[in-house]
N, C-alpha and C positions, 0 to 999 in steps of 0.2 A: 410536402414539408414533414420533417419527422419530428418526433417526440423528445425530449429533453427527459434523461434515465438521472434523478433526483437521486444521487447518490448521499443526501444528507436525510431523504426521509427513507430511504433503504437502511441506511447506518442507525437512523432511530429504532427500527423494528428492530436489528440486531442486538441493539445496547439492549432495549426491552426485552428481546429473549434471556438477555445474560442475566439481566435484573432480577426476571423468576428462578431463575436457578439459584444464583446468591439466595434469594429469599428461603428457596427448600433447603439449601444448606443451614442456612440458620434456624430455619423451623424443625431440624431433625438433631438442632443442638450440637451443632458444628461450628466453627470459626467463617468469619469473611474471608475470601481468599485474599493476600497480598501482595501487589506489586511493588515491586523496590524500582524505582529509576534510578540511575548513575547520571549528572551531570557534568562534563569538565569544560570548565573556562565560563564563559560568558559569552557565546556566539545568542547574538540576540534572537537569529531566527531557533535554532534551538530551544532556546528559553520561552519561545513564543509555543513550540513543538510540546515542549512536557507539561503546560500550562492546560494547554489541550488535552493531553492526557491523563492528566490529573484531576480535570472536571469530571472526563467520562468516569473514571473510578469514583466521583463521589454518587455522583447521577447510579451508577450502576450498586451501588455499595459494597465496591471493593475498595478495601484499603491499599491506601497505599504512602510509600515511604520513599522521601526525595533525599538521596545522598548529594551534596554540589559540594563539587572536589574543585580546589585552583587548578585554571592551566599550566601550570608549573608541577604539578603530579607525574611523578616518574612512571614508570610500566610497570614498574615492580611494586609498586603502593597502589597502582590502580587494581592490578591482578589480588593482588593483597586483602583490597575491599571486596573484589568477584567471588575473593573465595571465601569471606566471612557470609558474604550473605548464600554463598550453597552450603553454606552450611547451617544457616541459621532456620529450623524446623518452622518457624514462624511466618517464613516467604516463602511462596510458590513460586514467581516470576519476578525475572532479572532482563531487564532493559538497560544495556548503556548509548545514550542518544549518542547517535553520529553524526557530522563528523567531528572525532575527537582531533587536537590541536595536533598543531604539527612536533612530530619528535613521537608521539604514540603512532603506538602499532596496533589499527581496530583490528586485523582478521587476529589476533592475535589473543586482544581481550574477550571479541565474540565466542571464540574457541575455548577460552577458560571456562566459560559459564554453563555449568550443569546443561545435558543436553533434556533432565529434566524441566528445565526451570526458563528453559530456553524461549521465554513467550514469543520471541521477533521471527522465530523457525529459522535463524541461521547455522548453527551448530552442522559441521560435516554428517553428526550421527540423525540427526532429523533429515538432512535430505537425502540423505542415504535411504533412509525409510520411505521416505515419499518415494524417492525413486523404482521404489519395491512394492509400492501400492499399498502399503503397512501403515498402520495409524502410528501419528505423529506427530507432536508440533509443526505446524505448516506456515510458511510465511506471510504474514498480516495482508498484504495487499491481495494478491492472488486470489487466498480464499475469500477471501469477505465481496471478493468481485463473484467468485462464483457464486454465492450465498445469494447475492443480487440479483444476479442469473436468474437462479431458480426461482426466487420470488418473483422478478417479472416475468414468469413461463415462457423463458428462451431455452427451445430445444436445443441441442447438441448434440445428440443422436445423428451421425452420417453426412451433419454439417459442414463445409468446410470452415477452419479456424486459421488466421495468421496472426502470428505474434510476431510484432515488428521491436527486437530488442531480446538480447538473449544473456540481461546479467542473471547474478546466481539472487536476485532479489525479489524482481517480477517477471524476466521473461521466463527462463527457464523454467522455476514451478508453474510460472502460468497453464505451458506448452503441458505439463505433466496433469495438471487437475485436467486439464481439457480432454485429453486423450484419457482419461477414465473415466470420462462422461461420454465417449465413441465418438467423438467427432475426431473428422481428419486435418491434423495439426502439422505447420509450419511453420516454422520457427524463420524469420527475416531481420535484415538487418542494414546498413549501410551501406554494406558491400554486394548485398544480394543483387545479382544481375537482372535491369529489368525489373526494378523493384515496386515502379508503378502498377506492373502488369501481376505479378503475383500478388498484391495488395488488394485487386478490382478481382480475385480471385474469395474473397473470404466474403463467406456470413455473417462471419463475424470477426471483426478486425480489433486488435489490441493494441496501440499506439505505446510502446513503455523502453524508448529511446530518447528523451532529452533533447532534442532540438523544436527550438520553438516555432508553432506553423508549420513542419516538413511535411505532412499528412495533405496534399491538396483534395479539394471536394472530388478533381476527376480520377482520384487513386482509388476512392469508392464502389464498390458494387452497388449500384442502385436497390434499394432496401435491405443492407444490411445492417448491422445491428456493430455501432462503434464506441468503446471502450478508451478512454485516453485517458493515459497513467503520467503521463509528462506535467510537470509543473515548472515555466519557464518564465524567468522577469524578462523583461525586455524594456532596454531603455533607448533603441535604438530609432528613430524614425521615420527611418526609411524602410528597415525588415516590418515594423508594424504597418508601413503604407502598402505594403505589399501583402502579408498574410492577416490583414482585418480591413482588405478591399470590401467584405461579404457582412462587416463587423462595424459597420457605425460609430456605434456608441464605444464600440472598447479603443476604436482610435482618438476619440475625442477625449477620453479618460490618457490616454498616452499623451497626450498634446496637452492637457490640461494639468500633468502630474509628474511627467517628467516616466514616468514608468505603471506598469501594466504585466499582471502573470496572465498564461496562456496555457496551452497545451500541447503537444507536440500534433494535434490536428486542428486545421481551419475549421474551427466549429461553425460558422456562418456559412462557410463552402456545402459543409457534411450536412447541415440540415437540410439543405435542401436535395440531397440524393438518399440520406441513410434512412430506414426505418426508426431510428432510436442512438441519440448520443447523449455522452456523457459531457454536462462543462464541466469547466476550470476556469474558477476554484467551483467547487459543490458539488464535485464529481466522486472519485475515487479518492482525494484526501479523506472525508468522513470517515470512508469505509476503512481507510488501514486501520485508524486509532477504536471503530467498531472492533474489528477484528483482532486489535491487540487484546479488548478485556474477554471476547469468547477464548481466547488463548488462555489468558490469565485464568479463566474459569475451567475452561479443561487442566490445564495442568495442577491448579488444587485439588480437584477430581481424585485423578490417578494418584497425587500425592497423598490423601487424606486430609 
């Protein structure tokens, strides 16, 4: 049976790291760093999203500043606002929560936003950086899992690594942190031929593809070491009779509730092959909004 990787008391140590930094910022007669969120519309799960993020900035004592534009904001008023706050000396970091309404264009407004100011590490010029092994704003999930990593003393050193999901959010930087930590990295995906058998290949396996349950426990390499980045409702009950056969209680909660989030791995499968997995929820959500304020904190750094 493996271990459960507490990705909410890994995400505590990191808001605590950010915590002492803020504090030496202000003990050397400096400003709190601050985070501006953009929100447009009123998508409830969003609203639930910056709620969250705005706790961790109190908890951490970063300020922070909530812009809530109507769904009815054009591109050119929302860019409008992107560009007051890069300019505004007083913010270091610029979040617009996604997904924005339909009629906006996000690669569009991500791209406006200072590739200084860039906390979420999307800006073409940060993963260009990353891509070159150059310090840079790096993308929230990715890092804050590696951060995790290290704190539970998972080598990577000559390991083999699969990342299963190749957007420009979590797999790709994923594949990139890993492979500068020397492990050998493959990048996998839906269409990867034999995808069970390359999967039963990793040390350590990275789930961050979107399908809920697709992960079964015999895609596993017995002790490896499993990461799952997918957060999936399901209100279906017959996918949930199938992928929480291993899962008891989270079926009972489906049948009880009408719906149930998951992961894109059978976590009740994987415990009983992997060395160490991540739930869902308690897994990797933590860790991105960890890793947004270590963001927030480097980027007032370099700012001043």
């Amino acid at each position: 049976m493996g271990s459960i990787l507490d990705g909410k008391a890994y995400a505590d140590r990191i808001l605590a790291e950010v915590k002492v930094g803020v504090e030496a910022r202000l003990a050397k007669g400096r400003r709190a760093p601050c985070l501006a969120v953009v929100l447009v519309g009123e998508d409830p799960a969003s609203q639930v999203y910056v709620r969250g993020k705005v706790k961790a900035c109190a908890e951490t004592g970063i300020t922070s500043l909530e812009h809530k534009v109507p769904a009815t904001t054009s591109q050119a008023e929302l860019e409008a606002l992107i560009d007051r706050l890069n300019g505004d000396p007083g913010v270091d970091g610029i979040l617009v929560q996604l997904p924005l309404p339909k009629g906006l264009d996000a690669k569009a407004a991500l791209h406006r936003i200072s590739p200084a100011k860039d906390v979420d590490g999307f800006h073409p010029m940060n993963q260009g950086l990353l891509f070159q092994g150059l310090p840079a704003l790096r993308p929230c999930t990715p890092s804050a899992v590696m951060r995790m990593l290290e704190l539970h003393g998972v080598s990577l050193k000559g390991q083999r690594a699969v990342v299963l999901g190749r957007s420009e959010i979590v797999g790709k930087p994923m594949a990139l942190m890993l492979l500068e930590q020397h492990a050998t990295v493959t990048i996998a995906h839906s269409r990867t031929s034999d995808l069970p058998a390359v999967c039963r290949e990793a040390d350590l396996l990275v789930a961050a593809v979107g399908r809920p349950g697709m992960v079964e426990g015999s895609w596993i390499k017995p002790g490896a070491v499993v990461i799952d980045v997918g957060i999936n409702r399901v209100e279906d009950l017959a996918l949930g009779e199938r992928i929480f056969a291993a899962e008891p209680r989270k079926l009972e909660t489906l049948k009880a509730k009408g719906a149930v989030l998951c992961g894109d791995v059978r976590f009740g499968e994987a415990m009983q092959v992997a060395s160490a997995v991540t739930p869902v929820p308690g897994g990797v959500g933590p860790l991105t909004i960890a890793g947004l304020m270590r963001n927030t904190l480097q980027a007032s750094e370099a700012l001043g």
